[in-house]
C-alpha positions as CSV (number, residue, x, y, z in Angstrom):
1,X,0.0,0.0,0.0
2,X,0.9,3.1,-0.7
3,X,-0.6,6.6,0.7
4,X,-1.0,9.8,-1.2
5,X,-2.2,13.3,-0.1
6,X,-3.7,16.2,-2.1
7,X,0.1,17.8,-2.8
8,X,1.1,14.9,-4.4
9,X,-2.2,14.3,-6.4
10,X,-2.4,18.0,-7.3
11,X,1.6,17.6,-9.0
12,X,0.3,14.9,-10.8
13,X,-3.0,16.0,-12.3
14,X,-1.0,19.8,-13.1
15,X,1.9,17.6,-14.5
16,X,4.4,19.6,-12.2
17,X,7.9,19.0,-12.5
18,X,7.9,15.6,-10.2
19,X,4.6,14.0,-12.2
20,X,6.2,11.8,-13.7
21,X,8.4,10.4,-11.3
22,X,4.8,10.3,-9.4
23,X,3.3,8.6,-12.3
24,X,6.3,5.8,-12.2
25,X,5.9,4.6,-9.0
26,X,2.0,4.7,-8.9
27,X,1.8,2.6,-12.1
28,X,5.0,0.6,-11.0
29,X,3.7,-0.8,-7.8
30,X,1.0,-3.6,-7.2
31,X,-1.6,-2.9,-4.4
32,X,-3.4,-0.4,-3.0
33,X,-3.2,3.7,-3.7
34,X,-4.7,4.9,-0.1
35,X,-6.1,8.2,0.8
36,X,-7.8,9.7,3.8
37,X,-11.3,10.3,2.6
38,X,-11.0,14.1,3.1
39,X,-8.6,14.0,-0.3
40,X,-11.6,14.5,-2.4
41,X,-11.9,18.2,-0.7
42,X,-8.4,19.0,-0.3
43,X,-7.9,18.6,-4.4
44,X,-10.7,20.5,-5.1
45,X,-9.5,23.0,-2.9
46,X,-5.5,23.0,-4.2
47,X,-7.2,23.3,-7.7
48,X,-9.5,25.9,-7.1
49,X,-7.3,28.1,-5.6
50,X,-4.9,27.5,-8.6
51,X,-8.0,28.6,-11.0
52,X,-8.5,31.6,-8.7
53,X,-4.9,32.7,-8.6
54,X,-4.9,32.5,-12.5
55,X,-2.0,30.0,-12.3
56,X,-4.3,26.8,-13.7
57,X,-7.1,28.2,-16.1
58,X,-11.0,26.9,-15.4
59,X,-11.0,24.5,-18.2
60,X,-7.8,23.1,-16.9
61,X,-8.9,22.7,-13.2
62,X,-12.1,21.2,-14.8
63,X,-10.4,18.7,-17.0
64,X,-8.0,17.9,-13.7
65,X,-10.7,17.3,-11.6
66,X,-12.1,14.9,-14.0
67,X,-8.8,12.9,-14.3
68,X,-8.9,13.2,-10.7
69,X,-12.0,11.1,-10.8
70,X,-10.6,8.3,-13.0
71,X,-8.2,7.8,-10.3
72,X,-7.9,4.6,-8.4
73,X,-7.3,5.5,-4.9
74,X,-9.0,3.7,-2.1
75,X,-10.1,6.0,0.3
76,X,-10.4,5.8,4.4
77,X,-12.4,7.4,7.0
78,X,-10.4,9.0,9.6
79,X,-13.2,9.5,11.9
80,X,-12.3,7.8,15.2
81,X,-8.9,8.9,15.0
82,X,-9.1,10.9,17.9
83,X,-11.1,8.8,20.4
């Protein structure tokens, strides 16, 4: 298993300048991509604020997000956590 947050998911989907290393070891492992089920909101926060700032335009953000969708990443609660 490996676990991803929204930084690493938001260099991906805006092909930064680590993507594709990303890209190589998410396709180059078997098993599980895990998330804390909060990820959904935190890259549709990074990529809003992107669209907002002008660094990423709407359509770009848009198409992101649906990429972001197509994703394969198993996804856990994290209520509990602090009981």
């Amino acid at each position: 298993m490996i676990v991803i947050d929204a930084s690493v998911v938001a260099e991906l989907l805006l092909q930064g300048a680590h993507a594709s290393k990303i890209w190589a070891v998410l396709t180059g492992r078997r098993g599980v991509v895990a998330a804390p089920a909060i990820l959904d909101l935190e890259v549709a926060s990074v990529l809003r604020r992107k669209s907002f700032r002008n660094e990423i335009t709407d359509v770009e953000a848009s198409e992101a997000l649906k990429f972001y969708q197509l994703m394969r990443i198993e996804k856990f609660t994290t209520s509990g956590v602090l009981d």
